[in-house]
N, C-alpha and C positions, 0 to 999 in steps of 0.2 A: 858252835853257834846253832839255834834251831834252825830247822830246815825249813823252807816255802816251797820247795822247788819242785813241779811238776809231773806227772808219771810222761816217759816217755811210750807208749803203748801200742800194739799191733793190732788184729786181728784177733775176736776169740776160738774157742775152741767148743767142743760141746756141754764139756762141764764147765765151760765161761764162757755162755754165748753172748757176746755184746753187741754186736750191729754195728758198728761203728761206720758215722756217715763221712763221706770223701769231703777234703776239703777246696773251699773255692779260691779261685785265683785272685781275690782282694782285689782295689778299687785299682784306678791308677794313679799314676804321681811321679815323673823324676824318670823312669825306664827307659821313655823314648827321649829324649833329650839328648841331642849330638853330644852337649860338654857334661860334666861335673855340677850338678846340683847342687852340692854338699862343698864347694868351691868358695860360693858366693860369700859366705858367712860365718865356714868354720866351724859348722854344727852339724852332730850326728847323732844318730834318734837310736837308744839302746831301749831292749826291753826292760822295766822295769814292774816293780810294786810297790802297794801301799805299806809306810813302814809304820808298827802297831805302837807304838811310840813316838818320837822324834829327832830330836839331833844332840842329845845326850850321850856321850859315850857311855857313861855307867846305867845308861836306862836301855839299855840294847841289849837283846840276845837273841835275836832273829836274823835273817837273811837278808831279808825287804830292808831292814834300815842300816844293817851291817856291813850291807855290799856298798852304800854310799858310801858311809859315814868312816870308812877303811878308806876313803882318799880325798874327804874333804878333812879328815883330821889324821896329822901325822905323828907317829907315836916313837915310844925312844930305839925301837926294833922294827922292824919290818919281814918281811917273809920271800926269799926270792920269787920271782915271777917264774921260775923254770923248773926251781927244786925246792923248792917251801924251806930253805936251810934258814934260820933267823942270820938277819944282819942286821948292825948299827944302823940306823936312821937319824933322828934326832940327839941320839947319845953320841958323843966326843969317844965316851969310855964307861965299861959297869964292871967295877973292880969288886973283887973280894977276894979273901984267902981262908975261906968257912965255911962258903956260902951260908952261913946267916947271917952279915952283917957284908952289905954291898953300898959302895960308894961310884953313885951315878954323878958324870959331867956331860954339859953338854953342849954343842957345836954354838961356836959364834955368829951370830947373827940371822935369830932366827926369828923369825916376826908371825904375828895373827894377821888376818884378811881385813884389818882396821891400823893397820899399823906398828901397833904395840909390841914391846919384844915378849919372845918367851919365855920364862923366866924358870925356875927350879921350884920357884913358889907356888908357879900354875899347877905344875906336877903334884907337890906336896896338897894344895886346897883342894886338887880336886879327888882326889884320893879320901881325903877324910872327908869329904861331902860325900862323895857313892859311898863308903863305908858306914856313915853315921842311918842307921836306924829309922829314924823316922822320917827322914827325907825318902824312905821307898823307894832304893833307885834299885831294879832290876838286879843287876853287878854287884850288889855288896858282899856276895861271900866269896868272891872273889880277891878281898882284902883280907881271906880269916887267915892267912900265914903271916902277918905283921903284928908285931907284937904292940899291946897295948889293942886289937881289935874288940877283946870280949869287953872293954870300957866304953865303947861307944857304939857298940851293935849289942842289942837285946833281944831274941828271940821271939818271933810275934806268935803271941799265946794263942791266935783262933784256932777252932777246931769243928769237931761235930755240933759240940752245942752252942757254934755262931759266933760271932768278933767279943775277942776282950781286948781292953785296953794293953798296949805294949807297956812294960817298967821304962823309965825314962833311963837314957844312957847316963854313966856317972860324969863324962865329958863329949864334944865334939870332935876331940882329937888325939887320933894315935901315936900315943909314946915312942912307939919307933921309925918314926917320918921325921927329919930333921933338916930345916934349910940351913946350908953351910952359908952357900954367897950366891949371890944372882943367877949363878949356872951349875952348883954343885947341890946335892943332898944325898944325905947318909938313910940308907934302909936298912932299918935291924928286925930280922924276922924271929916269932917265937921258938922256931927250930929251925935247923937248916934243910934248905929246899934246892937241889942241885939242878932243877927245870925253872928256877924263879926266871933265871934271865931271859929263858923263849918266852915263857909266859908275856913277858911283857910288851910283845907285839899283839896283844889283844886288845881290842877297841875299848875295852872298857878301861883300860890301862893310860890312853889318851889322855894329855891336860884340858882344863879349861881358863878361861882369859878373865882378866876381872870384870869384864861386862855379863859373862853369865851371873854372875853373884848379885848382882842389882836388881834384874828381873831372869830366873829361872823358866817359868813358862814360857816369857815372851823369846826367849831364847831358843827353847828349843824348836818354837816354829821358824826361825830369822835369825841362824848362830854365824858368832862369829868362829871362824876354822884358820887352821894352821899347815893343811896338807897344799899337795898340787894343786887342785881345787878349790874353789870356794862355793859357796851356799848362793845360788841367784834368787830362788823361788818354788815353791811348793805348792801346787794347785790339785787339793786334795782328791784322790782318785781320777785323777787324770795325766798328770806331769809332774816330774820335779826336773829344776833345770840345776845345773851348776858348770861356773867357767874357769877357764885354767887362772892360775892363782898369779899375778904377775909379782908379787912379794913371796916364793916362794925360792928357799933357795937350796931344795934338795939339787944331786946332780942330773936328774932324769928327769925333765922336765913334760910338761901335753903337749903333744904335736897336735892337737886340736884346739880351738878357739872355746866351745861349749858343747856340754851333750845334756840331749835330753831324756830321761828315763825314763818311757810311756807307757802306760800304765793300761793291762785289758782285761777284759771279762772273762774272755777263755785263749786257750794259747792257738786255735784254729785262725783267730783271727791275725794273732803274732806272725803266725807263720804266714800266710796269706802277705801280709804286709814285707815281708822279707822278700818271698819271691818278687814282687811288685817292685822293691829293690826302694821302699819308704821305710824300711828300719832297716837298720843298718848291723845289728848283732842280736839275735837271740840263744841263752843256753838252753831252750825247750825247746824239740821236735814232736811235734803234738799227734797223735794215736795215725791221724789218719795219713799221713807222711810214712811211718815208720817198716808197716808191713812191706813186705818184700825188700827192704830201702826204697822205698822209692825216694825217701829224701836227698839221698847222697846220687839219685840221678837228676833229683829235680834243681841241685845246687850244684853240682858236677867240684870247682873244686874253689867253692864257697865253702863247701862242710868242713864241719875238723870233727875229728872225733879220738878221744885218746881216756884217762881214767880222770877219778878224780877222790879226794875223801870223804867223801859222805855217804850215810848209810841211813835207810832207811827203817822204824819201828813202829809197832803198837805200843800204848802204851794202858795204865789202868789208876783211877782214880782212888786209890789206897785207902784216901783219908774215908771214902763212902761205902759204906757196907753191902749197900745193894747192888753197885757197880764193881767195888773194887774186887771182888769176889774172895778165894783164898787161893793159897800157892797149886795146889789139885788142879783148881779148875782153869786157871791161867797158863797150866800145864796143857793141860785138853784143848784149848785153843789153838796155843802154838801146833802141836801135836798133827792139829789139823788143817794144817794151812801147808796145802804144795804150792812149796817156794818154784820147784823147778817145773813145774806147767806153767805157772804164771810168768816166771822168768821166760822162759823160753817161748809161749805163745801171748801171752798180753806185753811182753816187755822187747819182742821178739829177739833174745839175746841181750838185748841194754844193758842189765842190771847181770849179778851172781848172786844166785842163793846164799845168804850168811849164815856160819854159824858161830858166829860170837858175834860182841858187843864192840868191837873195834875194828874199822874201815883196814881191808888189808895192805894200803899202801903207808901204814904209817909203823913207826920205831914201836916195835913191843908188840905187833898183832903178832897170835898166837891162834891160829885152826880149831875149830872143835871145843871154846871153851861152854857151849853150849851144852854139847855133848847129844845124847838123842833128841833132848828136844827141839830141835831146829827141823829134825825129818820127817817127814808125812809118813804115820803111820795111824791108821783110824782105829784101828784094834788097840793100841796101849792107849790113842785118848778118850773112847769110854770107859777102859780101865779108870782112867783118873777123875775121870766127868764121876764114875759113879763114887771113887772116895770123896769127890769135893761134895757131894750131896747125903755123905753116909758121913760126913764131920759139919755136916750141918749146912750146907751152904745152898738154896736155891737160888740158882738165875733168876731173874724177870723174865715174864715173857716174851719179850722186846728188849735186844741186845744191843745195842747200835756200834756202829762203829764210824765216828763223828769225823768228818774232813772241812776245808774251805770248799768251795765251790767256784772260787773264782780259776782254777788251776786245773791243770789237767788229772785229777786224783778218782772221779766218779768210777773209770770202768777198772782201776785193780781195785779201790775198795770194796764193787762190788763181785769181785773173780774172789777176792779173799773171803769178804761174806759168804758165797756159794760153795767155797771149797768146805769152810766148817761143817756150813750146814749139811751138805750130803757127805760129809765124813762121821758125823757125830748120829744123821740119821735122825729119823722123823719122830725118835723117844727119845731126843735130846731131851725134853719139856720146855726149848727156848727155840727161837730162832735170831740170827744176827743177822742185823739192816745195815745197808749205809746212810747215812743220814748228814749232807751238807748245811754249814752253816753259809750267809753269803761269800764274806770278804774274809779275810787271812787275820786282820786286824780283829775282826769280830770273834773270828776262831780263838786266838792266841787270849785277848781278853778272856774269855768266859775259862781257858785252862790255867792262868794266870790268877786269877780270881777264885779259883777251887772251885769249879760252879758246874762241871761236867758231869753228863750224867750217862757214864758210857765208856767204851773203848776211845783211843783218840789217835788219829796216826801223829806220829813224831821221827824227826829225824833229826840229824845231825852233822854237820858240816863241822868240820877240824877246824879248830882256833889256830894250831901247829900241830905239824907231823907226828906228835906224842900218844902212846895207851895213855897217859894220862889227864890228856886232854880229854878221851870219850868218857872219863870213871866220877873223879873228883865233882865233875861240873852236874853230873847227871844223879848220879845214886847217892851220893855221899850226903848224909843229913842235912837238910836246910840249904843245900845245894842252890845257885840261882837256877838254874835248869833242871831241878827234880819235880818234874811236874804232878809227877802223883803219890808225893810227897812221901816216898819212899825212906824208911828205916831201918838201920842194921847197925846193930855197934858193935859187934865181929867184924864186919865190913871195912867200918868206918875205920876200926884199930890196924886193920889190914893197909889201910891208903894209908894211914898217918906214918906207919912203916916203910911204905913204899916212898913215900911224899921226903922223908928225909934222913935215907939210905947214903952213904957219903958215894959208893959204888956203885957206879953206872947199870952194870950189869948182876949186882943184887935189887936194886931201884924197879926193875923192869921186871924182874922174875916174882917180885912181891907184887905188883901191880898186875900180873898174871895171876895170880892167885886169888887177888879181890875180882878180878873179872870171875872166875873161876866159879866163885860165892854165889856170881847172881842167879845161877841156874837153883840152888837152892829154892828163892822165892818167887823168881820169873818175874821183875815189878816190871820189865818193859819185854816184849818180842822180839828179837831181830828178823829180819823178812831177808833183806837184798841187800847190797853196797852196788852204788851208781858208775854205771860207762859216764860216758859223755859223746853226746848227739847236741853239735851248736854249727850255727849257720851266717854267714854274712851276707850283705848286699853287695854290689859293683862294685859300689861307690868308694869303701874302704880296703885299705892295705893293711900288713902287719900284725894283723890282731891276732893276742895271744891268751888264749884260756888259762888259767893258774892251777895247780896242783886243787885247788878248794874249789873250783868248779867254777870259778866268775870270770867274767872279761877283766884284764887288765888293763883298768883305760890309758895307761902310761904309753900302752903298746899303738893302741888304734892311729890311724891316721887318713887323710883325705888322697886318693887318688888324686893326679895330677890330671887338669881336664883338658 
């Protein structure tokens, strides 16, 4: 899932001198208080953000709306909270003897946040709604392993020379989706896929209830949901609330009444708010906390800190000639970026320099598929700077390198800008800026949109512990997550290999292979894979961070006052 999540940051150095100002100790609220604030009402205040979408599961691929919408809607899988291992959830049972042809059931009595049961139908409509074309929903190629998909997804022909009309699908609906009875249906995929069944603990994989189908917009600001949770209220750029779900009837239910997700400009002020002990979980420990630890004295044993899946990249706008550059020069970048000064003094240890394309605590990371270019060496990237300019290619003279602004991202994008540029030297003929958009929502638009005119950081957080969770979603053709609209059909022939191997351990060895591929064209950089630096208030107990980096709000609960 895309990443939102904030640079955790130190202190610079001399070739990343940042300044960075100390942070203040926030308002007051709730600290001095003999009992339990958080007592009265059942509610406790998480850090949140604004989601660039809404409350669709197939219109999500981001953090901001992915971290709600994972437990206001419950899916047929779930992910442990301890060890990301997929479990049943909503599913009874997901039989197959093929893996192409899987026969899902599912548990009795399981209802929407309006009543209604859930049904196999929900499952089945909402499936070939994110998959149909021209409903635009984020997720849809996340349906291309069901067969009957190339009938009702049609490739959207824009390009350089500007929007054409998409062909009209031949149907709405996938031939191999079939509702048996009110709790069963049959998925028959075009090949067999021996990761289908994790897969299907991703959000986009969620049903939807028959009231989306009557008003879709209106829905997604005001949906109705099916997890622990429910949807209370959305108060744009400021709050989203939701409360535990009293028709829900998983076995783990919220030891909380309601939380609220709140929503800030910068994470100094998160923090600030934590120690003041008026938020109650944040996974960002913001620049000025971080040098020396001082956060883990300032929270004593409020912190947690342990690993997590996500990894951080640059990435490069393919479709655009002037940004996207060629494989040479995208060489010379990576080339020139010291991962391990920046790790080590802007991150101060947080993060680990990566060298490949998949977060190391998942099934299938493999060391070194990067290979040299992941290491700082400023001698081979003018070597490549001068072939990417001797096969034609000039920079602009103004490179940018585009982030949000609302997050903590300013002082490494610009440690990584500084590192090119005195690596590459003052006859590069470009220089690279950082350059912030405001909000997260407005960043994700404009890359969503092809609209970028620039490097762009991206990241990635595990849908499941899988190499192929980091490959298929990101680089693979038409991908929902290829944001710069990256092609290879070497590649592509390689995943579909890998994608439906009946062998575990051929599966994963081909899927290293296409990783392998991308150093070829470089379409994205790897930089670092994320520690975890997260913090609590007084107030709460039990709370558990996930293998993916978010609070489990399953876990949280209110101190007894």
């Amino acid at each position: 899932m895309r990443v939102t999540k904030g640079a955790k940051i130190a202190a610079g150095t001399a070739l990343l001198a940042l300044g960075v100002a100390a942070c203040g100790g926030g308002s007051g609220g709730g600290s001095g208080s003999s009992g339990n604030p958080r007592a009265a009402d059942g509610t406790v205040y998480i850090r949140g953000c604004e989601p660039q979408t809404g409350f669709v599961p197939g219109n999500i691929n981001e953090t901001c709306g992915g971290t709600i919408n994972d437990f206001v809607y419950s899916k047929l899988v779930k992910f442990n909270s301890d060890t990301a291992a997929p479990e049943l959830d909503e599913a009874a049972s997901i039989e197959t003897s093929d893996n192409k042809v899987w026969t899902i059931k599912l548990k009795p009595g399981l209802k929407w946040s309006d009543g209604s049961p859930v049904t196999a139908k929900n499952y089945v409509d909402a499936w070939n709604y994110t998959a149909y074309s021209p409903n635009a929903q984020i997720g849809s190629s996340w349906f291309a392993d069901i067969e009957g998909f190339d009938k009702v997804n049609k490739a959207d022909p824009d390009g350089p020379d500007g929007p054409k009309e998409a062909p009209k699908p031949e149907t709405d609906k996938m031939s191999g989706l079939e509702v048996v009875d009110d709790t069963t249906f049959k998925v028959t995929l075009s090949s067999p896929i021996a990761v289908f069944r994790t897969k299907l603990g991703y959000v986009t994989f969620a049903p939807l209830p028959e009231a989306f189908f009557k008003d879709p917009k209106a829905f997604a600001a005001n949906p109705v949901t099916n997890g622990p949770f429910k949807f209370v209220k959305w108060d744009h750029n400021s709050q989203i609330v939701v409360a535990a779900n009293p028709d829900y009837v998983g076995t783990e239910k919220p030891k909380v009444k309601q939380i609220v997700y709140k929503m800030y400009k910068d994470d100094d002020a998160a923090y600030a708010d934590l120690l003041s002990n008026n938020l109650d979980f944040t996974e960002l420990v913001p620049p000025s906390a971080l040098a020396g630890d001082k956060w883990k004295s300032d929270l004593g044993d409020r912190a947690i800190e342990g690993q997590q899946g996500v990894i951080q990249t640059v990435s490069f706008p393919l479709y655009d000639k002037e940004f996207g550059g060629n494989a040479d020069f995208r060489k010379a970048i990576s080339l020139a970026i010291d991962r391990v000064t920046i790790t080590d003094k802007i991150f101060n240890k947080g993060r680990v320099p990566l060298d490949a394309w998949t977060s190391p605590i998942v099934e299938g990371y493999k060391a070194g598929t990067c290979g040299d270019l992941c290491t700082f060496d400023p001698a081979k990237a003018k070597e490549y700077l001068a072939k990417a300019k001797a096969a034609g290619y000039t920079p602009p003279k103004e490179f940018p390198i585009w982030y949000n602004g609302d997050s903590a991202h300013k002082e490494w994008v610009d440690a990584t800008a500084n590192s090119i540029n005195q690596a590459l030297g003052a006859d590069a003929g470009f220089t690279v800026v950082g350059k912030a958009m405001p909000t997260f929502d407005e960043f994700r638009s404009v890359i969503t949109e092809h609209k970028i005119k620039g490097m762009f950081r991206t990241g990635w957080q595990m849908d499941y512990p899988h190499i192929e969770d980091f490959l298929n979603p990101l680089v693979k053709t038409n991908a929902s997550s290829n944001d710069g609209l990256y092609s290879n059909k070497a590649l592509d022939a390689k995943l579909h290999e890998a994608d439906t191997a009946t062998d575990p351990a051929k599966s994963i060895a081909d899927y290293q292979e296409a990783e392998a591929m991308l150093a070829q064209d470089l379409p994205t950089i790897p930089l670092w894979s994320y520690g975890l630096q997260a913090g609590t208030s007084k107030w709460v107990t039990g709370v558990k961070v996930t293998p993916f980096g978010v609070l489990d709000p399953l876990s949280i609960a209110i101190k007894e006052a």
